[in-house]
C-alpha positions in Angstrom: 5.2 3.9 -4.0 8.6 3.6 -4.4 11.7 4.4 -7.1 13.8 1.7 -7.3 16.8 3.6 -5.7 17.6 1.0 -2.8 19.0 3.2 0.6 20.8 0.1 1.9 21.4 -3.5 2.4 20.0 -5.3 5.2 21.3 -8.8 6.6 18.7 -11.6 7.4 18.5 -13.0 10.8 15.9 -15.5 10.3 13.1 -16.8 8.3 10.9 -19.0 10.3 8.5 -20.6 8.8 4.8 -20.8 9.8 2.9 -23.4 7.8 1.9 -21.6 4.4 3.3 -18.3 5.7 6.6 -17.5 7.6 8.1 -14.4 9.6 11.3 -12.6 8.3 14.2 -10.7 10.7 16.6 -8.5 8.9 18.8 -6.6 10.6 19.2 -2.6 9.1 20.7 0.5 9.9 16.7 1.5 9.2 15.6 0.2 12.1 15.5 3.4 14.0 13.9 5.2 11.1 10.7 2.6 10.8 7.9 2.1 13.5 5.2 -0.8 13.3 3.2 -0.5 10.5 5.4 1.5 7.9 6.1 0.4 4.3 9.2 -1.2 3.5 10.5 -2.3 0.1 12.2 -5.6 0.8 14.1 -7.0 -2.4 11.8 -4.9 -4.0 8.3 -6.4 -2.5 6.4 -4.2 -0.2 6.2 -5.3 2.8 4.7 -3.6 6.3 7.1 -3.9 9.1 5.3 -5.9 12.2 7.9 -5.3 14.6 11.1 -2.7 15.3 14.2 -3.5 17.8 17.6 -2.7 18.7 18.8 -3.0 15.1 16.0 -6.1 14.1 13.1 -5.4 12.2 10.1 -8.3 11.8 7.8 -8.8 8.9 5.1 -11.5 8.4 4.8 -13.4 5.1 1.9 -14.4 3.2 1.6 -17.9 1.2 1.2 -15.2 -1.9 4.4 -13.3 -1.0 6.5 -16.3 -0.5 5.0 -17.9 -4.3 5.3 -14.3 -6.3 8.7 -13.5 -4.6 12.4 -15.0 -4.1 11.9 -14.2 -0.4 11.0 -17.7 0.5 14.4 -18.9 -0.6 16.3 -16.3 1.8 19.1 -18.0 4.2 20.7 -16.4 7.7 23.1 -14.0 7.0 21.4 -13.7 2.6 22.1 -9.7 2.1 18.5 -7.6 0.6 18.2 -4.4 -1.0 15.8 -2.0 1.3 13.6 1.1 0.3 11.7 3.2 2.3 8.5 4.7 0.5 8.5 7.8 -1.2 7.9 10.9 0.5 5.2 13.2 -0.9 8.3 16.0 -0.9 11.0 13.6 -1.7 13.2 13.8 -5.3 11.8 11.1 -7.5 15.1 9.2 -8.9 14.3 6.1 -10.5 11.2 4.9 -12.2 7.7 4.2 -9.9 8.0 1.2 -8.9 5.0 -0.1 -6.7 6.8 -3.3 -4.6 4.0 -5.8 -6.3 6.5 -8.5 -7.7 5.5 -9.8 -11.4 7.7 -12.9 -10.8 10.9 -14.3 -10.5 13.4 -14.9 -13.0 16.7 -17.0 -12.8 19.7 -15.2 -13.6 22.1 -16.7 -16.5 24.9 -14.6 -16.3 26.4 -12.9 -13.9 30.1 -11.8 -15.1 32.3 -8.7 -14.4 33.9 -7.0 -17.2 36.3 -4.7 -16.0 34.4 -2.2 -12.8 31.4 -3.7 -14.1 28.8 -6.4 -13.9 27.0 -7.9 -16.6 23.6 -9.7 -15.8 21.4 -11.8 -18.5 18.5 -12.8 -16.8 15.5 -15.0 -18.4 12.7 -13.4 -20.1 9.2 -14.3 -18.3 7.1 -15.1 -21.3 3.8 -14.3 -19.7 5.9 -10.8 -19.7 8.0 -10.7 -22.7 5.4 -7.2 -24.0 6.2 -5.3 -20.9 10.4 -5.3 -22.1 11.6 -3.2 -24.7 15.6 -2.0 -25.3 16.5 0.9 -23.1 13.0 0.4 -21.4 12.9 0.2 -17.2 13.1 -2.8 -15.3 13.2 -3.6 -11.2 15.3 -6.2 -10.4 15.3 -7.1 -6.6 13.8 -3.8 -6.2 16.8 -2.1 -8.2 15.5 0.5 -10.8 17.1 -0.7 -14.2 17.5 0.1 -17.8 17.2 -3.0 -20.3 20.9 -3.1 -22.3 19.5 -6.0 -24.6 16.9 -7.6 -25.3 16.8 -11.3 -26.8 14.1 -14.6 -27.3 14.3 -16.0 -23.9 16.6 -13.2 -21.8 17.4 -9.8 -21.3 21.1 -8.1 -20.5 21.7 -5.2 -18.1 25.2 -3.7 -17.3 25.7 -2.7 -13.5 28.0 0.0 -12.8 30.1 0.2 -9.4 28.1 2.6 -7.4 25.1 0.0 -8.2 27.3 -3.2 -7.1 28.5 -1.4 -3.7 24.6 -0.1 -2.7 22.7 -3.3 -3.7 22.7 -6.6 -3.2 23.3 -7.2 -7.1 27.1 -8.5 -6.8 26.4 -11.3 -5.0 24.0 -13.0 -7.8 25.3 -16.0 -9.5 24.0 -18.4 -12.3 20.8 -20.5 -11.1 20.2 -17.6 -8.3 16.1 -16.2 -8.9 15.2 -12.6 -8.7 12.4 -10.6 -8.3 10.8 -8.9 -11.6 8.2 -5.6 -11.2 7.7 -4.7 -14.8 7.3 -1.2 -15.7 3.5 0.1 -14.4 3.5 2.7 -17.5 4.4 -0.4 -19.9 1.8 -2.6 -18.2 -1.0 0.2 -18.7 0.0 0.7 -22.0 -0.3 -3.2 -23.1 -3.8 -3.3 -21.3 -5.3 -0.2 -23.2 -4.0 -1.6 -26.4 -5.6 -5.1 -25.9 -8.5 -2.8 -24.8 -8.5 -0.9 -27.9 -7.8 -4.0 -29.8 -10.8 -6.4 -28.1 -13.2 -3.1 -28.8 -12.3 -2.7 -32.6 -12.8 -6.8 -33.1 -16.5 -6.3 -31.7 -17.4 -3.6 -33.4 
């Protein structure tokens, strides 16, 4: 489990591919603080770290990480937001956020407006129910709250502090991010089409 609150930015290394799969190397100021096997929110998707050295930590990719995630399209030296997971004793910040990407979305706007940065990014239709207006939203494993809300996008306003800590500056039109919908909002939905699929049979 995780909150959205990203600790810091890491730098990729390399992405090698391996047939359907590939292997990721980011260099973090984490490294030190994760050993083999630990959780590690990566752009928001939860991945398990493989490997930890001198500054370089490893990750393998699955064929269903690199369709589900923007991962796949990371380049030497392409800057991602990293969360550990939550301690059982730790202050809970943001909103839960589990690092299972929905999907991707491409961003349409990406302007500053004085200190800060507005963002419209299209609205997945498969996952237009799980948005409402001041509702929560990941974004590259960034905990969010939706400014607007339209047909076919949705606005958010990024404040400094956010732009410095994450890797959310350096998007631009046509770049794709990674979506996690809200878990309560998902749950939600389900029991109402539950409720709804139940009262049509009886």
């Amino acid at each position: 489990m995780f909150t959205g609150l990203v600790e810091a930015v890491g730098t990729v290394c390399a992405l090698e591919q391996r047939g359907n799969a590939a292997r990721l190397l980011l260099e973090t100021s984490l490294s030190n603080q994760l050993s083999p096997g630990e959780s590690l929110a990566v752009n928001g998707c939860c991945l398990t770290v493989t490997a930890s050295n001198e500054g370089v930590i490893a990750f393998d990719l699955l064929g269903e990480t690199l369709a589900r995630t923007n991962l796949g399209g990371l380049k030497t030296n392409s800057r991602v937001n990293l969360e550990r997971a939550l301690r059982a004793d730790g202050r809970f910040g943001g909103h839960f956020v589990q690092g299972h990407m929905d999907t991707t979305a491409e961003v349409f706007l990406a302007e500053r407006n004085g200190v800060d940065l507005n963002l419209v990014i299209a609205l997945p239709r498969a996952g237009a129910l799980y948005f409402i207006e001041k509702g929560s939203i990941a974004v590259n494993g960034v905990s969010l709250t939706v400014a607007s809300l339209s047909n076919d996008s949705f606005g958010l306003w990024i404040i400094p502090h956010t732009i410095q800590e994450t890797n959310l500056g350096d998007l631009m039109p046509g770049d794709f991010v990674n979506l996690e919908y809200d878990m309560l909002a998902k749950y939600a939905v389900n029991a109402a089409r539950q409720v709804s699929q139940l009262s049509s049979a009886a």
